[in-house]
Steps between C-alpha positions, in 0.01 A plus 500: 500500500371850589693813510401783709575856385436701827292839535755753444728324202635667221465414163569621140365447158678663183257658246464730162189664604436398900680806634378764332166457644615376841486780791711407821277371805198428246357129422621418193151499307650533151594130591296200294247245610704219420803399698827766506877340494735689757859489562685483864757779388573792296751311280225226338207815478736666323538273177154564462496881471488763766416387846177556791608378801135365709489504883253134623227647677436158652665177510459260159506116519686403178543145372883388451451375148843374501390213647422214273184369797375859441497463092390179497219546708371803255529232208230328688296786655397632105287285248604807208728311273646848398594536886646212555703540164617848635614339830707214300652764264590861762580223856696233372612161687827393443624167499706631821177562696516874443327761344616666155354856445322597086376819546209576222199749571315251347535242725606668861168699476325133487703378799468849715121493425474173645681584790288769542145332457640208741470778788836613520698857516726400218839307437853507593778386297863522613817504233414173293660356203421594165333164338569666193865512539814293652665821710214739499316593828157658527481805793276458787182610459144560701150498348252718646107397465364801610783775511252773511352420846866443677752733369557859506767701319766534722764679240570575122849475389624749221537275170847383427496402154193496194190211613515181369172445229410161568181300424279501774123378485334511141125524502506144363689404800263688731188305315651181559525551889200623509366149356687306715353288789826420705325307750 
């Protein structure tokens, strides 16, 4: 149910904006407060614009969220109705026992958050299927509570196409976590 990422690992995160203010062997301080999505590889950062690759400073204890234990006990660790709505809609249960993948902003930031404010370095997710289709799969990804503290720029790879301009966190968005009590 945990996943350790080991001092030492490598890992990447596509962005319009990140690497033009990241420096190589510098803690990534243009990073949020909130928890930051990472990719395993090169290949998933790069849908998401051009890619930092982060060296771990330390070792982070992740929680496999592919588990359906793991997501039910979060149902029943929050009171917030809007959290436990964002765990039913982004970590599905199939009737197959597995877990089905619906990524919104608006609901993985609820999820992470808990995560985060149950103690926690973050989340793991391996390949899952997409709930939202039959044939779809979702890519692995990790959630990082407090990047800042346990990363460093390891390298910054020369863009290969135009970024992506996708919706990120809306002040509204950032407001309503702010309001939250996840536990």
């Amino acid at each position: 149910m945990i996943r350790t990422l080991k001092k030492g690992s490598k890992i990447y995160r596509g962005s319009s904006d990140e690497p033009g203010r990241a420096r190589v062997d510098s803690t990534p301080t243009f990073l949020r407060n909130l928890p930051v999505y990472f990719a395993e590889n090169w290949n998933k950062a790069s849908t998401y614009g051009q890619v930092v690759r982060y060296s771990l400073t330390e070792d982070v204890y992740l929680v496999d969220i592919s588990n359906p234990t793991v997501v039910q006990g979060l149902y029943k660790e929050t009171r917030s109705e809007t959290v436990k709505k964002a765990i039913k809609k982004a970590f599905r249960l199939a009737n197959d026992g597995s877990i089905r993948r619906f990524s919104r902003i608006k609901y993985d930031i609820h999820v992470a958050q808990l995560i985060c404010k149950l103690g926690f370095d973050g989340y793991y997710a391996p390949e899952l299927r997409n709930a939202k289709t039959t044939m779809g799969k979702f890519p692995p990804e990790i959630v990082l509570c407090h990047p800042k503290s346990v990363l460093r720029v390891d390298k910054i790879y020369e863009p290969t196409a135009p970024p992506h301009t996708r919706r990120g966190l809306n002040n509204n968005l950032m407001r309503q976590i702010q309001r939250t009590e996840y536990i």
